[in-house]
N, C-alpha and C positions, 0 to 999 in steps of 0.2 A: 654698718650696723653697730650698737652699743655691744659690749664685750661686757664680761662678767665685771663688776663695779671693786672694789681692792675690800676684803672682808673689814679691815680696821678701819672705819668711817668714823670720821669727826663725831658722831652722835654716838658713837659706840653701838652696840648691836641691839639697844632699845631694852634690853631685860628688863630695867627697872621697869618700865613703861605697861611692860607687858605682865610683869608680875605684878602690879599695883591692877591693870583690866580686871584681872585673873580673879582676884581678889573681891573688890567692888561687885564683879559679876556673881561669883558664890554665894556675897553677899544678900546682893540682889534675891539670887533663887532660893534661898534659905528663909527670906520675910515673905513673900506672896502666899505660901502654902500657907500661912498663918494670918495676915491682915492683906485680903485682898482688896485692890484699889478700888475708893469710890468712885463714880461718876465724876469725870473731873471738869467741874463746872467752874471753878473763880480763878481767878487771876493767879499764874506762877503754879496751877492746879497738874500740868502736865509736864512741869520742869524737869523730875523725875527720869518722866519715861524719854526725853530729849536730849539729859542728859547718859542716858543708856545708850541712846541710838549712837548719839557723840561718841562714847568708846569702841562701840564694836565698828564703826564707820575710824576710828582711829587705829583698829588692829588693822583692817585693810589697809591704812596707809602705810601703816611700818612693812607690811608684806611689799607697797609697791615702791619703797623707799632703798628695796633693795634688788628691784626688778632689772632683768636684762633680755633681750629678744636673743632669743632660741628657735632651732630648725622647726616648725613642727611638730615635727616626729618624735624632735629631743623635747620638746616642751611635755608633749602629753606623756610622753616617756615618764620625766621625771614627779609632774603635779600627780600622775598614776600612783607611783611608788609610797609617793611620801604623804596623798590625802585620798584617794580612792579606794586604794587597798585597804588600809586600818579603817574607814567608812566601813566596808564589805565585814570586817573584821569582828567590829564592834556592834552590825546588825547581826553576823549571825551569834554573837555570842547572848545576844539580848535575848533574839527570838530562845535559844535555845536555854536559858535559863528561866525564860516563864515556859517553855515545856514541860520543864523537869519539875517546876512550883506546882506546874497545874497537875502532876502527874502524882507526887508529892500530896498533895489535898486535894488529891481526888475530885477535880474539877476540868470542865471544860476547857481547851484551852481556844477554842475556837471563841468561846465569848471571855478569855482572862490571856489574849495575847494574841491570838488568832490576828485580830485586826490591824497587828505592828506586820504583817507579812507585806501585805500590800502598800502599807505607808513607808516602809525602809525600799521596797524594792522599788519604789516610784518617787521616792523622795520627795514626799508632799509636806506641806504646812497646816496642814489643819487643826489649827490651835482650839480645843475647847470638843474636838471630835467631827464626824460627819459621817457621810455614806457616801459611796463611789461605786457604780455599778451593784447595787444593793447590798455593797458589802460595809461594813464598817471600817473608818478608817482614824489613824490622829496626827499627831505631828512627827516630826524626826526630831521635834527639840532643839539643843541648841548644834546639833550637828547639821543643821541649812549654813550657818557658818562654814562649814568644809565644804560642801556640795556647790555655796558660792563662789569661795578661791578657787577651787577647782573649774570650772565654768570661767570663772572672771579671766584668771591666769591666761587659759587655753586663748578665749577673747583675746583681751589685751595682746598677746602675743601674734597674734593674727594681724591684727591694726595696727602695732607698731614694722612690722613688715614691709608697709606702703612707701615708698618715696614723699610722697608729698606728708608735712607736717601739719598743714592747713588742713587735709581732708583725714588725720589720723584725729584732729582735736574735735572737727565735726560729728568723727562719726562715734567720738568717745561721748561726745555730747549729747547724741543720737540716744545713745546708750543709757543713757542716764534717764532722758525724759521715756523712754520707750518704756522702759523698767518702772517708772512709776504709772505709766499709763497702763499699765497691762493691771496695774491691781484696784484700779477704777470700776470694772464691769464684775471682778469676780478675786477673791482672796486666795484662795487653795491653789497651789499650781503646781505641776512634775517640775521635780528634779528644783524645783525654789527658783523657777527661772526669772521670774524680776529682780529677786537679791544676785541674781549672776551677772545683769546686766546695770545694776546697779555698782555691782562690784567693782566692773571695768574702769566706773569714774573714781572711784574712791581710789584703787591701784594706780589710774594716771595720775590723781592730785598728788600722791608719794612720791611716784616715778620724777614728774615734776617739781616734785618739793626737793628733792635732791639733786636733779639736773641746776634749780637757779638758785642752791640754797638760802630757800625761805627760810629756812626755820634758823640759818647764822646770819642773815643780814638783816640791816634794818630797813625796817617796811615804813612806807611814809605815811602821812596821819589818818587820809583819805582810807587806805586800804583797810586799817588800823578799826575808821569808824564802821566802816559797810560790816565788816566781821563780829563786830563787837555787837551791831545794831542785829543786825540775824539774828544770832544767837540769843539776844533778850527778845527778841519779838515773839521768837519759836518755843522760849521756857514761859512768857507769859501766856500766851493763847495756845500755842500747839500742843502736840500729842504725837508720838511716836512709841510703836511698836511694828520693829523691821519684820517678825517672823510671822507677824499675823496682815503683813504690807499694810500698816493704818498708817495714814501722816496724815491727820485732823488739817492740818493748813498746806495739803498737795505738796505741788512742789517749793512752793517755801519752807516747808517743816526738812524736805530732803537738800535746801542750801544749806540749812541750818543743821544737819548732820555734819556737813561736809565742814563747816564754819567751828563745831564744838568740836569735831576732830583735830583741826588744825591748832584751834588754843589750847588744847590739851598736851601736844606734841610740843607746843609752845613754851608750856608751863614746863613739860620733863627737861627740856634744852637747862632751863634756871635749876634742876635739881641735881643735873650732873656733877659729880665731885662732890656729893655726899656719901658718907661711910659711915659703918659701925652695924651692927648684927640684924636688927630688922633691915637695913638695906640690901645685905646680903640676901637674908633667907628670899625679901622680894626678888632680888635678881635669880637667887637660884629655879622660885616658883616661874618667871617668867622666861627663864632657858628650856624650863618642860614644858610651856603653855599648851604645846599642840599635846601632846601626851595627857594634860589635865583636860584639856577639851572632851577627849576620846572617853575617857573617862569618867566625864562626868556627865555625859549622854549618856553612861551606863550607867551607873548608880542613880540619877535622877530620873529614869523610867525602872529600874527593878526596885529602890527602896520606900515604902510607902512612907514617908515623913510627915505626911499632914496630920496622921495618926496620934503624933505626938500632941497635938492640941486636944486631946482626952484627959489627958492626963499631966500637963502641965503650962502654965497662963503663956499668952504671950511669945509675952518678950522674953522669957526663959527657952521659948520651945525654937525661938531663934535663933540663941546662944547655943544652945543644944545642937541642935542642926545643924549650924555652919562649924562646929566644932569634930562633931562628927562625920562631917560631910570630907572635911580636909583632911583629918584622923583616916576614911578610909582611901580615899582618893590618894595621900601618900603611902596608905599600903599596898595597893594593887600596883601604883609604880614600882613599888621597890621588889615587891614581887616577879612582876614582869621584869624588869632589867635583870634579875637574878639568874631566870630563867633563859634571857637572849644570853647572858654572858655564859652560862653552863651550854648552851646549843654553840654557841663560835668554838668554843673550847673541845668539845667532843668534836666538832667538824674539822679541827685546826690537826685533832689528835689522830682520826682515819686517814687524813691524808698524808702526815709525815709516819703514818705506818705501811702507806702506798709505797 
């Protein structure tokens, strides 16, 4: 079996890659509360939203670009530690600050929060709201992201297991259409299980990007056009949105995920050995991604932002937002690290008084 992969990889450990996602994404969620998208009717009308699907289908791959099979036991072990827990972490700390809002203004919390109990503890998608056993329900946001790696990782690590390579790619394959067929009859699903099984294909195209590396050698023309050809078919006609499972053209809009992932990783390979202070600040934002993630499921369910379009046009309330949005998201980091380093420190401190 594959052994841990040597940390210093020719591609370096993707930061920039990952603080440029990080970014684009904030972006992303800072315009919609303010100019939500039309019906996208004309040509290159959903480019957008397929270029979105392209990076988070590209964070998967940098996760499985540094994939290696693990016991089991160590696998759920570790994907426990490092995305389950801070998951568990960051619902209750959600649920229990619209408790204290609602308690605070004197309001319901069963209809001002009530409805995130069952959607965090079932890890549902329902974008835009719903009901589930008569009760109201909404999305987990952009933490179906964690809820996927987590599921995908456990996956994958199960399938790469098998001896045979042939029935590992089938049933990664498996994986991939099963995951888009499941969001055919019905959207909403526990635990995001079509992004988990979707997941699995985007961690093997990593796993595999690294084992033949793609992304340093050169690919011959053929490969070059089928990739290229995807991806303009899927920004012209298609439509992608992963956390509401739409892919307007099935499973072509989900090759063409897989296709804008890859030229995206394609493009950071040509950015490597670039320097100077925005490249920095981007690599430092993409050493915390998973911490911004966490983070910013929580702030974008507690702080009401659309609000700001009362009171100022546009494209200001844009500027506004994404300004504030990174303004507080680096303060609760620095917060939190302040407070893990004062907790080692008193623990470091009781025991050399043992």
């Amino acid at each position: 079996m594959a052994r841990e992969p040597e940390k210093c990889m020719s591609l370096g450990s993707f930061s920039l890659a990952r603080g440029i996602g990080m970014v684009l994404i904030l972006l992303g969620h800072s315009i919609t509360p303010f100019f939500k998208p039309a019906a996208a009717e004309g040509l290159f009308a959903g480019a957008g939203s397929v270029l979105g699907g392209g990076i988070m289908a590209m964070f998967f791959m940098i996760s499985g670009f540094g994939f290696y099979v693990r016991s089991p036991k160590r696998c759920v072990s570790v994907q426990t530690r490092l995305l389950l827990d801070p998951y568990i972490y960051t619902m209750g700390a959600i649920l229990l600050t619209r408790l204290v809002l609602a308690l605070l203004l004197d309001r319901s919390f069963r209809g001002h929060g009530g409805e995130l109990v069952l959607t965090y503890l079932l890890g549902l998608n329902a974008e835009g709201g719903g009901t589930l056993w008569g009760m109201r329900i909404e999305s987990v946001s952009i933490l179906w992201f964690i809820l996927a790696l987590y599921g995908g990782w456990i996956c994958y690590n199960g399938i790469c297991r098998l001896r045979s390579g042939v029935l590992q790619k089938l049933l990664v394959a498996a994986c991939v259409v099963l995951g888009w067929l499941m969001t055919v009859p019905q959207k909403v699903w526990p635990y995001c299980l079509p992004m988990v099984l979707l997941c699995v294909g985007y961690l093997a195209a990593g796993h595999w990007m690294r084992l033949g590396s793609w992304l340093e050698r050169k690919l011959p023309w053929w490969a070059w056009a089928a990739v290229i050809a995807v991806s303009v078919v899927c920004a012209a006609f298609g439509g992608v949105n992963m956390v509401a499972c739409e892919w307007r053209l099935g499973l072509l809009d989900v090759a063409g995920s897989f296709c804008v992932g890859f030229l995206l990783l394609r493009l950071y390979r040509c950015c490597l050995g670039l320097t100077g202070l925005p490249v920095r600040i981007l690599e430092a934002v993409g050493a915390s991604s998973l911490w911004i993630v966490f983070l910013h499921g929580y702030e974008k369910v507690i702080f009401p932002w659309h609000r700001l379009g009362a009171y100022l046009p546009g494209t200001i309330c844009v500027v506004v937002c994404f300004i504030a949005r990174a303004l507080l998201i680096y303060l609760f980091y620095r917060l939190l690290r302040l407070f893990g380093r004062r907790s080692r420190k008193k623990k470091v401190t009781i025991e050399w008084e043992e």
